[in-house]
C-alpha positions as CSV (number, residue, x, y, z in Angstrom):
1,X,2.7,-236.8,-183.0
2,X,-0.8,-238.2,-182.1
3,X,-3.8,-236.2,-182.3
4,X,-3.5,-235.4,-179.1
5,X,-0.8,-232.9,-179.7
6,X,-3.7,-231.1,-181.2
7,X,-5.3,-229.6,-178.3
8,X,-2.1,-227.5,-177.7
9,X,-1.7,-224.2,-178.7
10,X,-0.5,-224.6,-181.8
11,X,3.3,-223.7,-182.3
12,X,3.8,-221.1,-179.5
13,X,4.7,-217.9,-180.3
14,X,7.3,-215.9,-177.9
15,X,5.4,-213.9,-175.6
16,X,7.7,-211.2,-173.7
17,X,5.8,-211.9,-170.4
18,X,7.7,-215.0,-170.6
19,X,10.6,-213.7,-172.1
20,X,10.6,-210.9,-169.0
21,X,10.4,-213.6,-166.5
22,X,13.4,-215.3,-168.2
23,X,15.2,-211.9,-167.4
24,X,14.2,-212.2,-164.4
25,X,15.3,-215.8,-164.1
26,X,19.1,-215.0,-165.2
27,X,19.3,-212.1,-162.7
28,X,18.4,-214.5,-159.9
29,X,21.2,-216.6,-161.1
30,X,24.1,-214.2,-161.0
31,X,22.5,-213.2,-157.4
32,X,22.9,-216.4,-156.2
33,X,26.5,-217.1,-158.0
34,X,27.4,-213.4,-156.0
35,X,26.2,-215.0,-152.9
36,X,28.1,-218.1,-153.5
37,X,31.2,-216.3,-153.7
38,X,30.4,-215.0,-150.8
39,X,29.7,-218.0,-148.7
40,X,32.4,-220.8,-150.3
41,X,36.2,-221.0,-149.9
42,X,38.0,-220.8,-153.1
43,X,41.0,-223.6,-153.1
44,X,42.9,-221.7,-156.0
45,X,43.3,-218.5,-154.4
46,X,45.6,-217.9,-151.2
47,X,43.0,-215.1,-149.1
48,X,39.7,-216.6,-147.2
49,X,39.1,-214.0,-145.1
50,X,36.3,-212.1,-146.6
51,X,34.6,-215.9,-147.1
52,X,31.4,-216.2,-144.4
53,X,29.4,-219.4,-143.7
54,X,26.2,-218.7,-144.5
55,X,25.1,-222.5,-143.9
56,X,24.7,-221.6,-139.8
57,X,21.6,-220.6,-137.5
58,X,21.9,-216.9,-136.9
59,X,20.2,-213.9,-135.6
60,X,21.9,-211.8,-138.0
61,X,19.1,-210.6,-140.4
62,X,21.8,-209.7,-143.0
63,X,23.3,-213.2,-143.1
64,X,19.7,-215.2,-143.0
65,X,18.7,-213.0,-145.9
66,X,21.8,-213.7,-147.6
67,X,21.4,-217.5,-147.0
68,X,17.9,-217.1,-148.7
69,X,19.0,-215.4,-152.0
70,X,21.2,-218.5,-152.1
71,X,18.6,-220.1,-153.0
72,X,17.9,-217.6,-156.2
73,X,20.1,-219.9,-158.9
74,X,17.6,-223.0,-158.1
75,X,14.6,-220.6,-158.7
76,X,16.4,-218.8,-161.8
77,X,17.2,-222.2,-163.2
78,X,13.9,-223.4,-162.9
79,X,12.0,-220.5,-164.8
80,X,14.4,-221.2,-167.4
81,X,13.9,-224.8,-167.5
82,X,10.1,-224.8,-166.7
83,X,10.2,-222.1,-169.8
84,X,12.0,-223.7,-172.2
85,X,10.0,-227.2,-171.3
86,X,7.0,-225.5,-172.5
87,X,7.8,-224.8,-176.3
88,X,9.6,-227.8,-176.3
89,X,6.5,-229.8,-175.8
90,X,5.4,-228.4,-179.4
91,X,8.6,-229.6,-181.1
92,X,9.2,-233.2,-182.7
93,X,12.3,-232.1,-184.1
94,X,15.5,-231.8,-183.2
95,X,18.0,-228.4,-184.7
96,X,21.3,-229.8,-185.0
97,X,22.7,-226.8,-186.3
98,X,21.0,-225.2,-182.9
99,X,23.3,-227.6,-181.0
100,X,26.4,-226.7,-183.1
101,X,25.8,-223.1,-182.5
102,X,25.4,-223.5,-178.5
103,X,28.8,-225.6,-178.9
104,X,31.0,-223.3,-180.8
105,X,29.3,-220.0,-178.5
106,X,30.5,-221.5,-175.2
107,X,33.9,-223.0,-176.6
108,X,35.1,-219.7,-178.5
109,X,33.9,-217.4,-175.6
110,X,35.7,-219.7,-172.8
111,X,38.7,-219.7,-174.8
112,X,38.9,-215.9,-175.5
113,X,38.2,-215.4,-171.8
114,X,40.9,-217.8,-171.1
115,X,43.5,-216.0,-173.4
116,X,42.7,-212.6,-171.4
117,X,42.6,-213.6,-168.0
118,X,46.0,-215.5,-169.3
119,X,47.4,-212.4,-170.1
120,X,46.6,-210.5,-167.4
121,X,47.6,-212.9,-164.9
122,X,50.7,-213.4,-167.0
123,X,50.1,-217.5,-167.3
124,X,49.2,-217.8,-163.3
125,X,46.5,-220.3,-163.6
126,X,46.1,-223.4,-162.2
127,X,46.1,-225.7,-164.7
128,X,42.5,-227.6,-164.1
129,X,41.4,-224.4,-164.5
130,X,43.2,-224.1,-168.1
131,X,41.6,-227.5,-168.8
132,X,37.7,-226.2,-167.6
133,X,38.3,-223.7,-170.4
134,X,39.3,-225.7,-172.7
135,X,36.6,-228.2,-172.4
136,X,34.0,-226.3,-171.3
137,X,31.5,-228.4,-172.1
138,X,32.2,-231.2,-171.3
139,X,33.7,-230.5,-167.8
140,X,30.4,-228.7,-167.3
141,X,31.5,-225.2,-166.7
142,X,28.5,-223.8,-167.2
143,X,26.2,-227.2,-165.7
144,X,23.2,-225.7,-167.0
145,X,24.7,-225.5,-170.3
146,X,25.9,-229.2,-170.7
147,X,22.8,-230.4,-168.8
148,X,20.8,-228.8,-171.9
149,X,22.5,-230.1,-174.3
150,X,22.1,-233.4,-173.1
151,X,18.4,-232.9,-172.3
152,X,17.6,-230.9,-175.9
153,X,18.7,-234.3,-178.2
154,X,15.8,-236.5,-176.0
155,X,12.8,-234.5,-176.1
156,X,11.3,-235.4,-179.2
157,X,11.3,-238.8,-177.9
158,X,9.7,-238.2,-174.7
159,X,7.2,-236.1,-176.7
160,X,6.6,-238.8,-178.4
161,X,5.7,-241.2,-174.8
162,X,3.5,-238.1,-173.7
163,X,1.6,-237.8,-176.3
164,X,1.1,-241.2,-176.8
165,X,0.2,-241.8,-173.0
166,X,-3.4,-242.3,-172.0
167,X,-4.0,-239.3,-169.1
168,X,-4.5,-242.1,-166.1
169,X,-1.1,-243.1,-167.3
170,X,1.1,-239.6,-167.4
171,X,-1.0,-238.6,-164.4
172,X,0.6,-242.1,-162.4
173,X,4.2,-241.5,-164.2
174,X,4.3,-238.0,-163.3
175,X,3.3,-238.7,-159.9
176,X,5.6,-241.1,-159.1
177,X,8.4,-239.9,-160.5
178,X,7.7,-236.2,-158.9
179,X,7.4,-238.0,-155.3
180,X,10.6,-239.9,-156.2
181,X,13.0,-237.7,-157.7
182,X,11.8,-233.9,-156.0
183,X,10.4,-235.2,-152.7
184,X,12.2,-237.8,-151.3
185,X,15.0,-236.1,-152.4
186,X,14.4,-232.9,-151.2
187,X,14.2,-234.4,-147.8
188,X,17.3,-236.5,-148.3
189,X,19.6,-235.3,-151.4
190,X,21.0,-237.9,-154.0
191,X,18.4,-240.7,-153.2
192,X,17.2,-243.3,-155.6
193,X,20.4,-242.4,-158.1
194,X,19.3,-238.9,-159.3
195,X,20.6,-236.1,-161.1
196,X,19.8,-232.8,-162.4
197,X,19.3,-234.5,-166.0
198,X,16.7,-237.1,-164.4
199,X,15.3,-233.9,-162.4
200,X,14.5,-232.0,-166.2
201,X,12.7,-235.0,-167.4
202,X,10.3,-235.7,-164.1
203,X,9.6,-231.2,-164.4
204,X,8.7,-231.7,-168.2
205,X,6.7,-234.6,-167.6
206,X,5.0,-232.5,-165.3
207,X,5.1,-229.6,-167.6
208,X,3.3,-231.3,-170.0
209,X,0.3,-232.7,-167.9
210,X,-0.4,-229.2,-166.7
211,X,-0.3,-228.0,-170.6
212,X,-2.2,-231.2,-171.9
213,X,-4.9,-231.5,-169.1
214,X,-5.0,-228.6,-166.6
215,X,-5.6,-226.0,-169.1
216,X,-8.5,-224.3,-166.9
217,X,-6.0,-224.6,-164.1
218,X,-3.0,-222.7,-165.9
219,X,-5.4,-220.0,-167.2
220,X,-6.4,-219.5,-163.9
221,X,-4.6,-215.9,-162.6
222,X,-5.7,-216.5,-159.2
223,X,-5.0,-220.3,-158.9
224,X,-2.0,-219.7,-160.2
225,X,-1.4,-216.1,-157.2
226,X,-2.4,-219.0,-154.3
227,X,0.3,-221.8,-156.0
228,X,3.0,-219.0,-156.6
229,X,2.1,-218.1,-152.9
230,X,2.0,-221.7,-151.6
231,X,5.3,-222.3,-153.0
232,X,7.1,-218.9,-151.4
233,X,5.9,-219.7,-147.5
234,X,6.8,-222.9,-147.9
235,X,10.2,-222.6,-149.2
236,X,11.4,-219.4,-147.1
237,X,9.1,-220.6,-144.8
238,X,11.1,-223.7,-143.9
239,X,14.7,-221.9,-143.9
240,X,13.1,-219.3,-141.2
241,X,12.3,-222.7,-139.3
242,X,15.8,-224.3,-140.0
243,X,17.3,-220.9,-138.7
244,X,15.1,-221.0,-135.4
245,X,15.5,-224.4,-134.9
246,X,19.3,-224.2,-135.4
247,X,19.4,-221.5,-132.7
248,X,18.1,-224.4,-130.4
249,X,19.4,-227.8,-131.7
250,X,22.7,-228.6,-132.8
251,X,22.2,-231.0,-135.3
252,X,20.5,-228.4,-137.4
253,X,23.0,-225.5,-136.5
254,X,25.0,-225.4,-139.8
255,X,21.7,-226.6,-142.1
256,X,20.3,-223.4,-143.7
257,X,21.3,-224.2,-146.8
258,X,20.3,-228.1,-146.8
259,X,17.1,-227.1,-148.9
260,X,19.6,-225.2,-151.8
261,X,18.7,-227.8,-154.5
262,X,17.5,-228.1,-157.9
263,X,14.4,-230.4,-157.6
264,X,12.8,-228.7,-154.4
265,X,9.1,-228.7,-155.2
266,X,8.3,-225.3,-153.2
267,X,10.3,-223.8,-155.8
268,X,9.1,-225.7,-158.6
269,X,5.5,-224.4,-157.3
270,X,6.5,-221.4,-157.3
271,X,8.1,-220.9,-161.0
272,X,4.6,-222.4,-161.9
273,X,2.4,-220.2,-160.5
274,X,4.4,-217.5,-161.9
275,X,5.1,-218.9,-165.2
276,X,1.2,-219.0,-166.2
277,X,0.7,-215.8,-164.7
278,X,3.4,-214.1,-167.1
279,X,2.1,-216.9,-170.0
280,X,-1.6,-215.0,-169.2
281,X,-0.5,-211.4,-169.3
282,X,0.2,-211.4,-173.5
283,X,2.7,-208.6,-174.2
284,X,4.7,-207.3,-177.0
285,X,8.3,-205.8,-176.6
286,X,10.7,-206.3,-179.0
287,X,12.8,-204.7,-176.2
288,X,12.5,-207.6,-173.7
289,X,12.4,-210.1,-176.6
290,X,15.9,-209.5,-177.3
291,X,17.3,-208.8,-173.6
292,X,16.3,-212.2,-172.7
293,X,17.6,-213.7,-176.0
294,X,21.0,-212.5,-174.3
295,X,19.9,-214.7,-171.5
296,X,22.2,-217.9,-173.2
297,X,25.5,-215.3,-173.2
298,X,25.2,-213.8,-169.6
299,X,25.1,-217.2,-167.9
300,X,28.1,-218.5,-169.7
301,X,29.9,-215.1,-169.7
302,X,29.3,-214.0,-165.9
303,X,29.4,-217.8,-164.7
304,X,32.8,-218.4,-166.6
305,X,35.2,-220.9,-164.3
306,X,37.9,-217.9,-164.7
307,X,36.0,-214.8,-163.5
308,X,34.1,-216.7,-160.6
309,X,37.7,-218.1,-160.0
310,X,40.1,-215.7,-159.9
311,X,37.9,-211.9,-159.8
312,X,34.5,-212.8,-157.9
313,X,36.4,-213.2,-155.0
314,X,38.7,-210.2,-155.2
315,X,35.6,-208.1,-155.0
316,X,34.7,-209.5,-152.1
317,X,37.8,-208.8,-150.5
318,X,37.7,-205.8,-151.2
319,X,34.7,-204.8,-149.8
320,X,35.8,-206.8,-146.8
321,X,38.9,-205.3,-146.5
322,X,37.8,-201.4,-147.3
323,X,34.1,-201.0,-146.1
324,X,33.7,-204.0,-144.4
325,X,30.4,-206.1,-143.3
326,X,28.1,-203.5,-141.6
327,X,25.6,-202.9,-144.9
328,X,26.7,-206.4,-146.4
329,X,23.3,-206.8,-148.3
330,X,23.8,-203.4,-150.3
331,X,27.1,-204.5,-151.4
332,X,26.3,-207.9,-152.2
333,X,23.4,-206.2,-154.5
334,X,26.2,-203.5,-155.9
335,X,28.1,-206.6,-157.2
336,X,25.2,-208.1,-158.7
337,X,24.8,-204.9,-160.6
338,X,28.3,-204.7,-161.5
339,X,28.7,-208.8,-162.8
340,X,25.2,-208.7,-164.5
341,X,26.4,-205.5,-166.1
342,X,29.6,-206.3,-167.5
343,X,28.2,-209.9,-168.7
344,X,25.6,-208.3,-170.2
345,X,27.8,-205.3,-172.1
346,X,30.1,-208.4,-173.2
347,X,27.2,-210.3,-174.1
348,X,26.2,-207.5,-176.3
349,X,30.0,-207.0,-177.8
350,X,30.0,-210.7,-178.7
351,X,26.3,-210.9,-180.5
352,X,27.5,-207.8,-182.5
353,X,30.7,-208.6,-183.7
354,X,32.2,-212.4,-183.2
355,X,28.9,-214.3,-182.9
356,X,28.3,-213.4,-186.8
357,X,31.9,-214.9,-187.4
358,X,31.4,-218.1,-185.2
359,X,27.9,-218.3,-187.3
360,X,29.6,-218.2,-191.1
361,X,32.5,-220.5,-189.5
362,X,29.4,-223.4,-188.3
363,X,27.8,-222.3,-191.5
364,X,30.8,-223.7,-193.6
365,X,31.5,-226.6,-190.8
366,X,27.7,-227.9,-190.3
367,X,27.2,-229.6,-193.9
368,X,30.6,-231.1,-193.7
369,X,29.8,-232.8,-190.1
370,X,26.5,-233.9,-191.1
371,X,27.8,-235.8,-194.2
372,X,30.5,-237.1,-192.3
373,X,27.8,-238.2,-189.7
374,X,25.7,-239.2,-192.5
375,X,28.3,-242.0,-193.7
376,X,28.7,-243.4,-190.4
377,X,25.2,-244.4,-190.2
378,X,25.2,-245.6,-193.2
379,X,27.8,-247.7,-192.2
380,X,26.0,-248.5,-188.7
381,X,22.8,-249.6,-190.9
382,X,24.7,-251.7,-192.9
383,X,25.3,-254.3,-189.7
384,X,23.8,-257.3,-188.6
């Protein structure tokens, strides 16, 4: 890298304020996934009943603060990404054996999931279904996930255009691509060709100007309060509107959750403000350190195409059925608990016992794939 890469910190070490707000950010996510349950119609499952539409104008406080916590998963996977961007930016190299271990975790855990659920359900699945597990990756079961592992392989290279970028220059490329890609779009979805990998890049670019040139800004606690702040009315600020104005006007009646998206920059304010905060307050728990290294197994676990599928719902119809709607929001926080716990008790299962055989297995396979990879570029170099 160029000497610019200098004026970083160094090769960042993992501070548990970060690694707490990544806690934070996965227990966002499986509210949101809760919620979503909660407010989509399953086709593979023959009972809608319990299933409430959480897109429309309503004076129910319950359902408008339900609608909001459906917008937790674009928040959670922001601290993740915004996060991970971070160290990334100090990296020039890229861990194959990293990406082989992500691989062989989601396959082995989708397919042992898969051979239970098959079990119990004695072979009632729909067969798409069988096929997500299967390929988990690649169908993008986990989006996040496959979205990552697509993103990981390219950012030594654009490591390699940011640092090499005069600041006049990352400052316009940023910029643009910002106003492009999380502004126009968050006014209007799916402009201008975008998609969540496109998203990642313009939030790194803009990762990396704030750690190359606003330093002052990003040590600042209280700049960062006020752009935490800024970011929070304006995001839950606008669905209050939506709501009011969807009392009134009925173009806007079923639009509360029109602003649910990825590259919304109220939310990327906010994960910023609070991601310097948390990257100010320097703590040590070895505690938190490895909670949030769980972080990778409770998204795929609780987020598996299987248990949202074919179980997340059932609890809701049960709770529809038995105790019905009247305290919705405790419920709805009594299955978070309940889905973060188990993923997390299964997370814990799986690091302990059949992570440390999927290891030795990629162990054994990871030489043997890079020499066969090895050969074919030998063979790609050796054409004119």
């Amino acid at each position: 890298m160029s000497g610019k890469a200098q004026t970083l910190e160094g090769r960042s070490t993992r501070n548990s304020s970060i690694e707490f707000l990544k806690i934070i950010g996965i227990v966002l996510i499986v509210i949101s996934h809760v919620v979503q349950t909660l407010c989509e119609e399953n086709t593979y499952i023959p009972y809608q009943d319990y299933v409430v539409d959480l897109g429309l104008a309503t004076t129910n406080i319950q359902y408008l603060i339900l609608s909001m916590l459906r917008y937790s998963g674009a928040f959670g996977n922001t601290i993740f990404f915004v996060c991970t961007a971070w160290y990334l930016l100090d990296s020039d190299r890229i861990s194959k054996r990293k990406i082989l271990q992500m691989l062989m975790d989601i396959w082995v855990i989708s397919v042992m999931i898969l051979l239970v659920v098959y079990g119990l359900r004695g072979g009632d699945i729909e067969g798409m279904v069988i096929l997500r597990q299967l390929l988990p990756t690649t169908a993008a079961n986990n989006w996040y996930m496959t979205c990552y592992l697509l993103f990981y392989p390219i950012h030594p290279f654009l490591n390699m255009v940011i640092y090499k970028a005069e600041k006049s220059t990352l400052l316009k490329m940023t910029l643009v691509m910002l106003f492009l890609y999380c502004g126009m779009n968050y006014l209007k979805g799916e402009l201008f060709f975008t998609s969540k990998l496109i998203v990642w890049i313009v939030i790194y670019f803009a990762v990396a100007y704030m750690k190359l040139y606003l330093v002052e800004l990003s040590n600042n606690f209280k700049a960062n309060i006020c752009i935490f702040m800024i970011g929070f009315i304006g995001n839950y600020g606008i669905i209050a509107l939506t709501n009011i104005l969807g009392l009134r006007l009925s173009i806007l009646s079923d639009k509360l959750l029109h602003w649910n998206v990825n590259y919304s920059p109220f939310i990327l304010l906010m994960v910023i403000g609070l991601f310097n905060i948390a990257r100010n307050i320097h703590r040590e728990s070895s505690t938190v350190n490895y909670l949030s290294g769980l972080s990778l197994l409770i998204y795929i676990i609780h987020e598996n195409a299987l248990l949202r599928t074919y179980y997340r719902p059932v609890m809701w119809q049960y709770v529809y059925e038995k105790i019905g709607y009247d305290y919705i929001l405790v419920w709805t926080f009594a299955l978070v608990l309940i889905v973060f716990l188990f993923a997390l008790v299964s997370s814990l299962v799986y690091k302990c016992t059949i992570q440390k055989l999927v290891t030795r297995a990629g162990d054994v396979l990871f030489p043997k794939l890079c020499s066969g990879y090895g050969r074919i570029e030998k063979i790609l170099f050796k054409l004119h």
